[in-house]
C-alpha positions in Angstrom: 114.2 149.9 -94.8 114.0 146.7 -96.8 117.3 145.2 -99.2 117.1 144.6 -102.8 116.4 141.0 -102.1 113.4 141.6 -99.6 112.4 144.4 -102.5 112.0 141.8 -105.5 110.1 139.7 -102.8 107.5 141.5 -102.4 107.2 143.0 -105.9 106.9 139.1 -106.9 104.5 138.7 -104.3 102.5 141.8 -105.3 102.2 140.1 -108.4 101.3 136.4 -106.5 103.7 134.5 -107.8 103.9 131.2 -106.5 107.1 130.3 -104.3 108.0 127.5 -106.5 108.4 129.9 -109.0 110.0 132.4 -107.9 113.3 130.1 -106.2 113.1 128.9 -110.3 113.4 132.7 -111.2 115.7 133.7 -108.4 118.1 130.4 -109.3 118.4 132.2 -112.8 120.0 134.9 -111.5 123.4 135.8 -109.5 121.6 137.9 -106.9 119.2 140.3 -106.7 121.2 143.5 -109.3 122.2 140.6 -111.8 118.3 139.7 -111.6 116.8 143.7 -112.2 119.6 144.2 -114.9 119.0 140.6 -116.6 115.0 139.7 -115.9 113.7 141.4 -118.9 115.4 139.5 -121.3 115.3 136.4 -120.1 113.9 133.7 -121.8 113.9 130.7 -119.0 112.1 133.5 -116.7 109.3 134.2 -119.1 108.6 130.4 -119.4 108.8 130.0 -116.1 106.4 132.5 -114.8 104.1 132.8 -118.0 101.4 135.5 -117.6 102.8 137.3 -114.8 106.2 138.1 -116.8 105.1 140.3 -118.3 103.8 142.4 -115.4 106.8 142.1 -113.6 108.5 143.0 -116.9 107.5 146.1 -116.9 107.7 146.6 -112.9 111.4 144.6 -112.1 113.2 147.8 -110.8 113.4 150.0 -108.1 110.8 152.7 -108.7 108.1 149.8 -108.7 108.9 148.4 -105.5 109.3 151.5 -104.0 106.1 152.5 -104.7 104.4 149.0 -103.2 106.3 150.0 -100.4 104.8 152.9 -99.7 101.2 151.5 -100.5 102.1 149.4 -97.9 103.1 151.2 -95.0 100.0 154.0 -95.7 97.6 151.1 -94.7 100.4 149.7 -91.9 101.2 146.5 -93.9 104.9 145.2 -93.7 106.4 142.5 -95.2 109.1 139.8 -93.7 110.8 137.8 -96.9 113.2 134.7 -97.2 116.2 137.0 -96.9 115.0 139.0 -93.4 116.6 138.4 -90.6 113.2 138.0 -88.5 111.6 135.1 -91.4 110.3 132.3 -89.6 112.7 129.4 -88.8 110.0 126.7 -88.5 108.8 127.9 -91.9 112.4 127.3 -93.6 112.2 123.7 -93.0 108.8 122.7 -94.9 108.5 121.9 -98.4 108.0 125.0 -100.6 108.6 127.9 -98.1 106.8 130.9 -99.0 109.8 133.9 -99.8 107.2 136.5 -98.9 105.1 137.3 -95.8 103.0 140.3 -95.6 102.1 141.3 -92.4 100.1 143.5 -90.1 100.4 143.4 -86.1 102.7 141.7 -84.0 105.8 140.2 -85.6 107.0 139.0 -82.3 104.5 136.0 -82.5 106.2 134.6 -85.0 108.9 133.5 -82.4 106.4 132.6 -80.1 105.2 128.6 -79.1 103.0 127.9 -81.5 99.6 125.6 -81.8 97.4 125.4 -84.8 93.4 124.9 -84.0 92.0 124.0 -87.2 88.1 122.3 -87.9 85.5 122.6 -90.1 83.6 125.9 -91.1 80.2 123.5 -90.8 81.0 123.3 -86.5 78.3 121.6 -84.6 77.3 122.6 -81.0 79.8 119.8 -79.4 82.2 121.1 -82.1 82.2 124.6 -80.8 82.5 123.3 -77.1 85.9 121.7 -78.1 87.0 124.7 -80.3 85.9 126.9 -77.4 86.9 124.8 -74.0 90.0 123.6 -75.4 91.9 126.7 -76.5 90.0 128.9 -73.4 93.2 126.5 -72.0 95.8 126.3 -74.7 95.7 129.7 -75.6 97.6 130.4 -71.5 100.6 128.0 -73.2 100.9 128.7 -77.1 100.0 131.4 -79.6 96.7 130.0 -81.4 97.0 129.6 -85.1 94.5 129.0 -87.2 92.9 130.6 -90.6 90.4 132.8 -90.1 87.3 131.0 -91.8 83.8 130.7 -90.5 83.6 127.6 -87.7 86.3 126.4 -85.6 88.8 128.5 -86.5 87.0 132.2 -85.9 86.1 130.5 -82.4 89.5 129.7 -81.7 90.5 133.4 -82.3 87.8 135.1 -80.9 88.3 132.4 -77.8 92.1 133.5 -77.4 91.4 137.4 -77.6 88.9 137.0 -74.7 91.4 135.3 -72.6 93.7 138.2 -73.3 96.2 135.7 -75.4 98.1 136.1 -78.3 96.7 134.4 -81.8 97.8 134.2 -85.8 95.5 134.5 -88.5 97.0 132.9 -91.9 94.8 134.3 -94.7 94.5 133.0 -98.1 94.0 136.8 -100.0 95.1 139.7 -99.2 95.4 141.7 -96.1 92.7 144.3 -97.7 90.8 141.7 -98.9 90.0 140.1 -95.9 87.5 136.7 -96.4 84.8 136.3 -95.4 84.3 139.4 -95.5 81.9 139.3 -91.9 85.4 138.3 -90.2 86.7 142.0 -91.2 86.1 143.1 -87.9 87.6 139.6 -86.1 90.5 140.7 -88.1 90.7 144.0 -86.8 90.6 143.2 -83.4 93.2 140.5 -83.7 95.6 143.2 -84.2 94.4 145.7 -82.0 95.0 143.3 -79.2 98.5 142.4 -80.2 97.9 139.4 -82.6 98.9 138.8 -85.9 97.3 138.8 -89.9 99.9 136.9 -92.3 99.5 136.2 -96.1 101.7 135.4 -98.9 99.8 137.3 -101.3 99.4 140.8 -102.3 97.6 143.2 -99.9 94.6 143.4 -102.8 94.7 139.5 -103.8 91.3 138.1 -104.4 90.8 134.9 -102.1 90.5 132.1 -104.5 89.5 128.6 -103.9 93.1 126.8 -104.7 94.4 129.6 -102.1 93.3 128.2 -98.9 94.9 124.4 -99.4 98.1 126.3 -100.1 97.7 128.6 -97.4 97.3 125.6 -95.0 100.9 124.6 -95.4 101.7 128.1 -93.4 99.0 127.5 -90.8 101.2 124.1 -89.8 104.4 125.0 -90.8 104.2 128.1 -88.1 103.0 125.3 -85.3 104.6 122.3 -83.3 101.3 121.0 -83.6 98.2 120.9 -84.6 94.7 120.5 -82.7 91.8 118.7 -84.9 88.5 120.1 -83.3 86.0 118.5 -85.7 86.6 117.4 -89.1 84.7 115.8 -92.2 86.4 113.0 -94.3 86.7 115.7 -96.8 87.9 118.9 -95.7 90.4 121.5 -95.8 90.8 120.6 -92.2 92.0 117.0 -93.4 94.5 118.7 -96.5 95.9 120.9 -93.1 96.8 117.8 -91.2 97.9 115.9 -94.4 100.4 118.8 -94.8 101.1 118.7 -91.0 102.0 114.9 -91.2 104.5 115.6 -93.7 106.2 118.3 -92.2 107.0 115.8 -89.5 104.3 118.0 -86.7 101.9 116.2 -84.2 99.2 115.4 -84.4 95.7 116.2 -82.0 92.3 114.8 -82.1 89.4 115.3 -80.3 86.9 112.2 -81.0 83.6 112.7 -82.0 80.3 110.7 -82.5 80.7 108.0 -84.0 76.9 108.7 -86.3 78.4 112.1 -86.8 79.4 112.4 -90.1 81.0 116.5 -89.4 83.5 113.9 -87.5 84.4 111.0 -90.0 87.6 112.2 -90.6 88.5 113.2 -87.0 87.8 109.3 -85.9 89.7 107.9 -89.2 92.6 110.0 -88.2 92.5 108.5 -84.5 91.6 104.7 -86.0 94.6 104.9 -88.3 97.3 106.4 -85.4 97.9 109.0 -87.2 96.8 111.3 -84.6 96.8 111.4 -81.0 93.7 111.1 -79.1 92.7 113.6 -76.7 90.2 114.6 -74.0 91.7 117.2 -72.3 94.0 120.4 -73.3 95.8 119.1 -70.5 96.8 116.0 -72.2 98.8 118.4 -75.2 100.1 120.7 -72.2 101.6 117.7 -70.1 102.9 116.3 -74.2 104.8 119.0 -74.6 105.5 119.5 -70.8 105.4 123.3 -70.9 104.3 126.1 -67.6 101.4 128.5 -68.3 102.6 131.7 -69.8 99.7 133.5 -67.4 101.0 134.8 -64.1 97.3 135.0 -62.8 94.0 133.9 -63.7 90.3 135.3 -62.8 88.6 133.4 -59.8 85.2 134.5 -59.1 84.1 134.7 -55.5 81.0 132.1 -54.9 78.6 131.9 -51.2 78.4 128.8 -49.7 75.7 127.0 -51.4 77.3 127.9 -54.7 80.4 126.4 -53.6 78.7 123.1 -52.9 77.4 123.1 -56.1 81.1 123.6 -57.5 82.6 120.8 -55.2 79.5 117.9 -56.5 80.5 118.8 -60.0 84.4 118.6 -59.2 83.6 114.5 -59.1 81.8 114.7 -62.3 78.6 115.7 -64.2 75.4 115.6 -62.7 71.3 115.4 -63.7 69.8 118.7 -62.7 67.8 116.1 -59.6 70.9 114.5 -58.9 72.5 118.0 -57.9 69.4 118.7 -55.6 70.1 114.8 -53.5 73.5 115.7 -53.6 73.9 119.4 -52.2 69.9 119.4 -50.6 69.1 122.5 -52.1 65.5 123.5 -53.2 64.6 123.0 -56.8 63.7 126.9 -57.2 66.7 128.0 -55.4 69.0 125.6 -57.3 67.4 126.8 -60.9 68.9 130.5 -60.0 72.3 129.2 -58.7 73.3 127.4 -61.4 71.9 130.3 -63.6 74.3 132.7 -61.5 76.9 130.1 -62.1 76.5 129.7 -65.9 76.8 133.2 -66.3 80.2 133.3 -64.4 81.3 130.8 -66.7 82.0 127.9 -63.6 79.3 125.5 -64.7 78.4 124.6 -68.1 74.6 122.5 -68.9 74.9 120.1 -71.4 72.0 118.5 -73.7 70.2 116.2 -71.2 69.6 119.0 -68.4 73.2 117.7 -67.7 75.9 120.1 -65.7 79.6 120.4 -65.6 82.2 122.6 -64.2 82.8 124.6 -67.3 86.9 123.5 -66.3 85.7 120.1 -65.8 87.5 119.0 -69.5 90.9 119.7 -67.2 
């Protein structure tokens, strides 16, 4: 059962009214039955919220909301507003608050250790590694946060969910609207597997443009920090971490090549301090000093050869003729190994005919 309050919340939010607006509106008004009885004939409201008053004109009582409600819980959509009880504390402290959440999974995460991965939708092979290796990691400390887009932040998700953790995706439409539209099924299996979908706007919103730089101020202000994979100088990545750097979060950067242009505004945030620099998810795990969350973790059983494979690369990565000085094994024999190895996720190649242990960025 939702309160009057949480009601006009999310009949505002049906409507996507923007949060400064509605504290404006709500500020008109001595609570939530001096607002139903009083909206339709207020003046300051109307210029306030211009097109949409008249909408909500003809909506502002309880029959409407009652009737969003149900729309909502026929396709398992609930909302948490400004006035519940379970609204995020992190998110009360950032400049313009959204009053309205609509969700579908697990509400839970919400008071959860939170980490945004963020990057750009344009992710290059190195790009993905860091998306991939890094929250393979992170996602055994924090809930993974990140937006849902094409790029780094569908790899982030679809990272955490294979490593049985616990992610948010922060859309900027609605929940039945999900974009793009090829991350419908990414969506769906975030919530079958316990994770979250969040949006401030109506469950049918279209996702516009200006949408996703708002929405970005809910993918930080849910996180104690945020984790730069790969970014461009000019990015929605970049309007994430300018939001994050005013909301007082830290900062995380993976550097990139320095030709690179997909990583000009990665670099500029680690030559101008704003960011710290980092290598290894360990280096945000020992930051924040935190224990893994995972009681257990896969180990695959090797044979002895493969295990002196594994214990060459534990000093560092190795030429594909260095590994046959090293551990003596035949060139043929070696080929299949690291093969078998690759496929078990212990070794990685890299350009080069490079190997590491695929845990090597540890």
């Amino acid at each position: 059962m939702y309160t009057l309050e949480e009601k006009i919340c999310i009949l505002f939010g049906e409507n996507n009214v923007l949060s400064s607006k509605f504290f404006q509106v709500w500020n008109l008004f001595d609570g939530a039955e001096h607002l139903i009885a009083n909206f339709s004939r207020s003046k300051e409201a109307e210029n306030l919220l211009g097109n949409s008053y008249a909408k909500l004109k003809k909506d502002i009582n309880r029959k409407s909301c009652d009737e969003i409600i149900d729309d909502m819980n026929k396709h398992e959509v609930f909302a948490v507003t400004w006035f519940s009880p379970n609204y995020p504390a992190v998110l009360r402290d950032i400049d313009d608050p959204p009053y309205v959440l609509f969700c579908k999974g697990n509400a839970k995460l919400f008071a959860t250790k939170c980490l945004a991965v963020i990057g750009t939708r344009k992710v290059s092979s190195y790009g993905r590694r860091i998306a991939k290796d890094f929250t393979v990691i992170l996602s055994e400390y924090f809930t993974i946060v990140s937006g849902l887009a094409y790029g780094v932040d569908s790899i982030a998700h679809e990272a955490t969910l294979d490593e049985h953790g616990s992610t948010i995706a922060v859309l900027g439409g609605g929940l039945l609207n999900v974009y793009p539209a090829a991350n419908q099924g990414l969506a769906d299996r975030i919530v079958a597997n316990g994770g979250l979908l969040v949006t401030e706007y109506g469950m049918r919103a279209i996702p516009m443009a200006y949408n996703f730089p708002h929405r970005n101020r809910i993918v930080s202000g849910l996180s104690r920090g945020v984790l730069v994979c790969q970014a461009p100088n000019k990015s929605g990545t970049m309007t994430t971490v300018d939001q994050a750097l005013e909301q007082g979060k830290d900062i995380f950067v993976v550097p990139g090549e320095i030709y690179d242009a997909g990583f000009s505004g990665s670099n500029r945030l680690i030559k101008t301090v704003q960011a710290a620099c980092v290598t290894t998810p360990r280096d945000i795990v020992e930051f924040y000093r935190l224990e893994s969350k995972s009681a257990t973790k896969v180990i695959y059983q090797v044979n002895i050869e493969e295990q002196a494979i594994v214990n060459v690369l534990s000093r560092g990565q190795l030429t594909f003729d260095e590994l046959i000085e090293q551990t003596g094994i035949a060139p043929a024999d070696l080929n299949f190994m690291l093969a078998k190895l690759e496929i078990k996720s212990i070794i990685v190649r890299l350009p080069g005919n490079l190997y590491r242990l695929y845990g090597g960025i540890e």
